[in-house]
Gaussian input, Z-matrix of N, CA and C with variables (Angstrom, degrees):
# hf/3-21g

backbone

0 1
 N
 C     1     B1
 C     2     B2     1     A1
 N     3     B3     2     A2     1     D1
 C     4     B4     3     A3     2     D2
 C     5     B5     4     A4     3     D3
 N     6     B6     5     A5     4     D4
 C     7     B7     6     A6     5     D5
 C     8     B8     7     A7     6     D6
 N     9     B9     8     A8     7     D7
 C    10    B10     9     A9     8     D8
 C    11    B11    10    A10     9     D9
 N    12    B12    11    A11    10    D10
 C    13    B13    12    A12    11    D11
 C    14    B14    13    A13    12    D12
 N    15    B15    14    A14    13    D13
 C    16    B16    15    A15    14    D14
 C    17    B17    16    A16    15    D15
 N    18    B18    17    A17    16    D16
 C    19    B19    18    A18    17    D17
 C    20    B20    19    A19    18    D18
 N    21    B21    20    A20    19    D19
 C    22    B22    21    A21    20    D20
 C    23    B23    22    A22    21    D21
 N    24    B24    23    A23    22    D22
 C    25    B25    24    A24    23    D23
 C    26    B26    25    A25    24    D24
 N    27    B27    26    A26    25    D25
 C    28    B28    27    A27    26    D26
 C    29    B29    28    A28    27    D27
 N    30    B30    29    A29    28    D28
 C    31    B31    30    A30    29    D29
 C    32    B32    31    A31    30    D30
 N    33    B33    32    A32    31    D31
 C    34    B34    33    A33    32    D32
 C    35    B35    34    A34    33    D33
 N    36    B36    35    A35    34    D34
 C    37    B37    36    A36    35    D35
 C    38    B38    37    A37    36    D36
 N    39    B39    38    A38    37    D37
 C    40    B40    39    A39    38    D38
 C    41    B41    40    A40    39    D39
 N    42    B42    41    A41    40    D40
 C    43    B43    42    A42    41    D41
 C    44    B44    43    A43    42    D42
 N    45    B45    44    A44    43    D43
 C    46    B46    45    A45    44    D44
 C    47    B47    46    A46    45    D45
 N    48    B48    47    A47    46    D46
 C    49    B49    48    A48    47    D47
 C    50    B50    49    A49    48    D48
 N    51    B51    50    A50    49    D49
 C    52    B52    51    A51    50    D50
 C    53    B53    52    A52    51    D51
 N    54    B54    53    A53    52    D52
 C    55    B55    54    A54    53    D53
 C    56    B56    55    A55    54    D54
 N    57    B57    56    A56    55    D55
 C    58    B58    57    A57    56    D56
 C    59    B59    58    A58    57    D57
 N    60    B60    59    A59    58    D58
 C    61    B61    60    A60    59    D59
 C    62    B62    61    A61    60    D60
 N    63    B63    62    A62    61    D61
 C    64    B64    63    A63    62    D62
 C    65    B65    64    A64    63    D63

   B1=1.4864
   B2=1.5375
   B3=1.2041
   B4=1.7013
   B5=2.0753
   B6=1.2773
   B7=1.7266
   B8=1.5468
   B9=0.8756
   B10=2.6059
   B11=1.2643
   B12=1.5295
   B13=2.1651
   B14=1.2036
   B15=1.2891
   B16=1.3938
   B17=0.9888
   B18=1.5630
   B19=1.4983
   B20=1.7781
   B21=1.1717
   B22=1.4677
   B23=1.9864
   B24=0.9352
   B25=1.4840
   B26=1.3834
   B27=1.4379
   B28=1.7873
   B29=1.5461
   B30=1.2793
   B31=1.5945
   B32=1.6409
   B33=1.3244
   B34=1.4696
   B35=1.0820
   B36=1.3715
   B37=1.7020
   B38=1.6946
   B39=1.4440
   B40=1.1722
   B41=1.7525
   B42=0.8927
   B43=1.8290
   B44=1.9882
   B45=0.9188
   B46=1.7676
   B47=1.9211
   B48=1.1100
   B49=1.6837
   B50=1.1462
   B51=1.4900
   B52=1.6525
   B53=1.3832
   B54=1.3540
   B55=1.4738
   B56=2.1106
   B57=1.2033
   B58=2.0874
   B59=1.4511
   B60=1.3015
   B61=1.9398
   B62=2.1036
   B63=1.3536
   B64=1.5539
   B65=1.8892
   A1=109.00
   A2=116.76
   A3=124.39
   A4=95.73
   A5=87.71
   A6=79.65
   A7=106.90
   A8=126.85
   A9=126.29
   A10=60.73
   A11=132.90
   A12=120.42
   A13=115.56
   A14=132.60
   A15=138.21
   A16=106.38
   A17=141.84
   A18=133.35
   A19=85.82
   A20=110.65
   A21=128.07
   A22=95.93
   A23=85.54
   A24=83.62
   A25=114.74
   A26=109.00
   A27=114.17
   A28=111.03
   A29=116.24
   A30=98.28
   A31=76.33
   A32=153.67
   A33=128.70
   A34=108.29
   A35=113.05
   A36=112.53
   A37=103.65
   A38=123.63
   A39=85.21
   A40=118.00
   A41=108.25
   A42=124.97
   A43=85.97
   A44=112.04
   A45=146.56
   A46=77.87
   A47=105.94
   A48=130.60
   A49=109.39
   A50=133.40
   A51=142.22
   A52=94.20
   A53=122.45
   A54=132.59
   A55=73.02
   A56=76.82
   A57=105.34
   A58=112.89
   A59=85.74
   A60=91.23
   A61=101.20
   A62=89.21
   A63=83.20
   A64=111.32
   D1=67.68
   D2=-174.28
   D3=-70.74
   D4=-48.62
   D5=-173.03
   D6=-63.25
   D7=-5.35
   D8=-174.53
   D9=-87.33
   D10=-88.38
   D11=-148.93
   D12=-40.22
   D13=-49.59
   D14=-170.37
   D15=-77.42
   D16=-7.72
   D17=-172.83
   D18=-93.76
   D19=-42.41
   D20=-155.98
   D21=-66.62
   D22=-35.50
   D23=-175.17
   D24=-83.01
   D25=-40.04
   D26=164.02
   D27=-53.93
   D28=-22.59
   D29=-161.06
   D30=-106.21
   D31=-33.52
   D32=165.70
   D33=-41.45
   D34=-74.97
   D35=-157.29
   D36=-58.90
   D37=-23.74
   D38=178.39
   D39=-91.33
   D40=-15.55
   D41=170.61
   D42=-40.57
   D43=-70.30
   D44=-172.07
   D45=-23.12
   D46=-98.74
   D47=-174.97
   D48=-38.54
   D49=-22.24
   D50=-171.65
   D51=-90.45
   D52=-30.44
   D53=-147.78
   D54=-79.74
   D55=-94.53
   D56=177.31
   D57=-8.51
   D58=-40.47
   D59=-161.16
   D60=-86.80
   D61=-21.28
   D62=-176.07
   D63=-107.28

């Protein structure tokens, strides 16, 4: 299931940058 990791990681990193940016 490479694509469940890669979603998983898009929705960290962007949580990540939402965090940063606000």
């Amino acid at each position: 299931m490479e694509i469940l990791r890669d979603r998983l990681m898009q929705c960290f990193q962007a949580g990540i940058e939402r965090r940063t940016s606000q």
